[in-house]
C-alpha positions in Angstrom: 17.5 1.4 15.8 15.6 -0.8 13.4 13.3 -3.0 14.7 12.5 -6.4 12.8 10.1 -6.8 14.1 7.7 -4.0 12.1 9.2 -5.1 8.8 7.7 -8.7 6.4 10.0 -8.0 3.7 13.5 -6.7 2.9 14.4 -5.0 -0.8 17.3 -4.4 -1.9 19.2 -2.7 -5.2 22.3 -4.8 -6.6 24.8 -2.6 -8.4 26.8 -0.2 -5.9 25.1 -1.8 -3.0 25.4 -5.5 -2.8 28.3 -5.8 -5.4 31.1 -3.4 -6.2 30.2 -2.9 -9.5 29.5 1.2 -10.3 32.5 1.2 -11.1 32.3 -1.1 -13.6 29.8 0.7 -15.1 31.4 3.6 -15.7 34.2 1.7 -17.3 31.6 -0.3 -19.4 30.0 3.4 -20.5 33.3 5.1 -21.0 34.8 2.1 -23.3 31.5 1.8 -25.1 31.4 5.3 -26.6 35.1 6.4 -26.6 35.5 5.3 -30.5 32.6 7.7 -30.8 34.7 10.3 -29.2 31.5 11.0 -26.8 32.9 13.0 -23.4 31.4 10.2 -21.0 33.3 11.0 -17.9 32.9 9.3 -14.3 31.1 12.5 -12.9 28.6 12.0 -16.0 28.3 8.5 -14.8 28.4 8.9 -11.2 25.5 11.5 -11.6 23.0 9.3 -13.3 23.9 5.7 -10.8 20.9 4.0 -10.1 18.9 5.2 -13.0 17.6 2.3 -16.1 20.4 2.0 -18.6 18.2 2.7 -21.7 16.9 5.8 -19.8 20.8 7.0 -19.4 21.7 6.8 -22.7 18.4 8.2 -24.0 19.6 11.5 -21.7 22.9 11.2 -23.3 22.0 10.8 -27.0 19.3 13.8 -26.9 22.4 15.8 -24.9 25.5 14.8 -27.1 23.3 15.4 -30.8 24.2 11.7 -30.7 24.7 10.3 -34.5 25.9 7.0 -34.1 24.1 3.5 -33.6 20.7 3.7 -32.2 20.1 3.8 -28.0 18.8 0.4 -28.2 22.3 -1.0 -29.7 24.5 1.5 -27.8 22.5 -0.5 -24.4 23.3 -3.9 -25.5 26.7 -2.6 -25.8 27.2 -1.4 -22.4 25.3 -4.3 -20.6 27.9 -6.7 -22.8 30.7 -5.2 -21.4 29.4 -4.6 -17.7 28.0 -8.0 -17.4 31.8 -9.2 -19.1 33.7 -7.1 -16.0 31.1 -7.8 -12.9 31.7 -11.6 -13.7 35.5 -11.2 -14.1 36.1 -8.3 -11.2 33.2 -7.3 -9.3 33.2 -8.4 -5.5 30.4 -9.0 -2.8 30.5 -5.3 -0.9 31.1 -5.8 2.6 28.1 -7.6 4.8 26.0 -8.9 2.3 26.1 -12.2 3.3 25.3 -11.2 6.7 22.8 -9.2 6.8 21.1 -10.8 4.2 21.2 -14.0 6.9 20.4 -12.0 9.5 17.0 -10.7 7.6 16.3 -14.3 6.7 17.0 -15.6 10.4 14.3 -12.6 11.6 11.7 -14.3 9.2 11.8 -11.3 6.4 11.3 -12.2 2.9 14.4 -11.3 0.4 14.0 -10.1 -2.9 16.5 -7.6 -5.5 15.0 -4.8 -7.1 16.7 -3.3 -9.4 17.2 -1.0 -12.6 19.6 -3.6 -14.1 18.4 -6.0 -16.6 17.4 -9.7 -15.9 20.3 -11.3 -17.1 22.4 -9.4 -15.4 21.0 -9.4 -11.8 20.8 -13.3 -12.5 24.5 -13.2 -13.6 25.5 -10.9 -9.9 23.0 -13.2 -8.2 25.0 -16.6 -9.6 28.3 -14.8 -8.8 27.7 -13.5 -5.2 25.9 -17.0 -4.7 22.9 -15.2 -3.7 19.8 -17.5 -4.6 19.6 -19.8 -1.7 19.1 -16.4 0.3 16.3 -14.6 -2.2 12.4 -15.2 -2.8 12.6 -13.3 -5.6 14.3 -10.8 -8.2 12.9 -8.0 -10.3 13.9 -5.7 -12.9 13.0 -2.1 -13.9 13.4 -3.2 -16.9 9.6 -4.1 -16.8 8.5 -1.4 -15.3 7.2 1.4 -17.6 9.3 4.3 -15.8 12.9 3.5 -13.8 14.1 4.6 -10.5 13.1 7.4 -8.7 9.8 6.2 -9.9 8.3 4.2 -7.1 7.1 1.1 -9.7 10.3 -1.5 -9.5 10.0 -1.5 -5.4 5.5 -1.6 -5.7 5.8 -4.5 -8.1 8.2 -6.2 -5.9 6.6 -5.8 -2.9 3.2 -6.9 -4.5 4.4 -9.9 -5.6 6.2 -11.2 -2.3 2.5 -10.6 -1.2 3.9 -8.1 1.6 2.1 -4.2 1.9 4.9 -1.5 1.5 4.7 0.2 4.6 6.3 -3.8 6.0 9.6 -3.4 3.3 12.3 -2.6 4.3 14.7 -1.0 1.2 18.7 -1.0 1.3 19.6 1.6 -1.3 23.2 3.3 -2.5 21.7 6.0 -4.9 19.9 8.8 -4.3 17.1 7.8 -7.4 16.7 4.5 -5.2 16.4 6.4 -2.2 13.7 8.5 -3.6 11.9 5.5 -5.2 11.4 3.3 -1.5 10.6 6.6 -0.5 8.1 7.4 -2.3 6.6 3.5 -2.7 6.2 4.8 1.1 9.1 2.3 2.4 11.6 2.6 5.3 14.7 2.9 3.2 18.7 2.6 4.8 20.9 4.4 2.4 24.5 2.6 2.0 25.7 5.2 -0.5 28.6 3.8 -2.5 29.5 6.5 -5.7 27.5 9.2 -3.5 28.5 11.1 -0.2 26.7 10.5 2.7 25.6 14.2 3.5 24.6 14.7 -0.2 20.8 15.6 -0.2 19.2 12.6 -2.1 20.9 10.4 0.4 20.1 12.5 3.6 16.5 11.6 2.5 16.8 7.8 3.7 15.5 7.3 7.3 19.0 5.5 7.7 22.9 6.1 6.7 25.0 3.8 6.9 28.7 3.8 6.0 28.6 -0.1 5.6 26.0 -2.7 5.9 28.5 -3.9 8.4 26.8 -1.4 10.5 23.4 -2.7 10.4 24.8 -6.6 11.2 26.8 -4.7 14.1 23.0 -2.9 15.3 24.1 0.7 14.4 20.9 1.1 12.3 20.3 4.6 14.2 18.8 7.6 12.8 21.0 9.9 11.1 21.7 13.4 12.1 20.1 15.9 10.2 
């Protein structure tokens, strides 16, 4: 079981975790470079969930002898679309609300981290009605390196003024789970795109099939 009690802070990642929006994503990234004829497919996306944009297409140019608008257009692109779908489809993921009251209620300190750009963590944020509930948001964006680097949850941490061994990180992707990890955070892993028994996952110190399940107390270690 978690205990609150050793935690100052609680982190969490947005897209696949808090709102149902991976997805989206890979409907934004599809759409984007179909008149390219570019094979983007859902396992392409899938794979690469929870990793910067401009890093993802950066992969996929080098891969794909990409000849077409530069990685810097091809990302403003994508976020257009994804941010256009997330505000006209994407959903709160079950327990948000909850848990994120039930963290404030136990005197924890809320913040977002994650790999998604400023504008559109503010745009989930406005949707889900999120900013009553959060000290802060960050993006990778400004970090030099994206998830699985550690940076996006050490910058966070540092600037709710909590040390990282007192954060708490909820996580859906297996390069989230390895950046709390190594930013030498408890992380819960609510894998959304990702099987629960797939190895990056299995590294959380907690699975969960729902964060209904941490509202309901079943925050128990997982088998391994």
């Amino acid at each position: 079981m978690i205990n609150l009690s050793d935690y100052t802070a609680a982190i969490f990642d947005m897209d696949g975790l808090l709102i149902d929006s991976e997805p989206l994503w890979q409907d934004a990234e599809i759409a984007t470079y179909a008149p390219w004829d570019v094979p983007v497919t859902r396992e392409l996306c899938r794979a690469t969930a929870g990793r910067r944009i401009d890093e993802v297409l950066s992969l996929w140019h080098e891969r794909f002898d990409w000849q077409g608008p530069p990685v810097e257009e091809m990302v403003e692109r994508v976020l257009a679309e994804v941010t256009r779908l997330i505000l006209e489809r994407g959903q709160p993921l079950p327990g948000v609300h909850r848990t994120m009251r039930q963290l404030r209620d136990a005197g924890l300190k809320l913040a977002i981290a994650s790999s998604s750009p400023p504008a559109l963590i503010e745009a989930v944020v406005g949707k889900l009605d999120l900013a009553a509930l959060l000290d802060l948001t960050h993006s990778g964006i400004h970090e030099a390196r994206g998830k699985p680097d550690p940076a996006v949850f050490l910058t966070t941490a540092e600037k709710l003024g909590v040390e990282p061994g007192r954060c708490l990180v909820f996580e859906d992707a297996p390069a989230g789970v390895s950046a709390g990890k190594a930013a030498g955070m408890t992380v819960i892993a609510v894998p959304s795109v990702f099987e629960p028994d797939d190895p990056g996952i299995q590294a959380a110190d907690r699975v969960l099939n729902s964060l209904m399940e941490f509202i309901d107390g079943a925050a128990a270690p997982h088998e391994s």
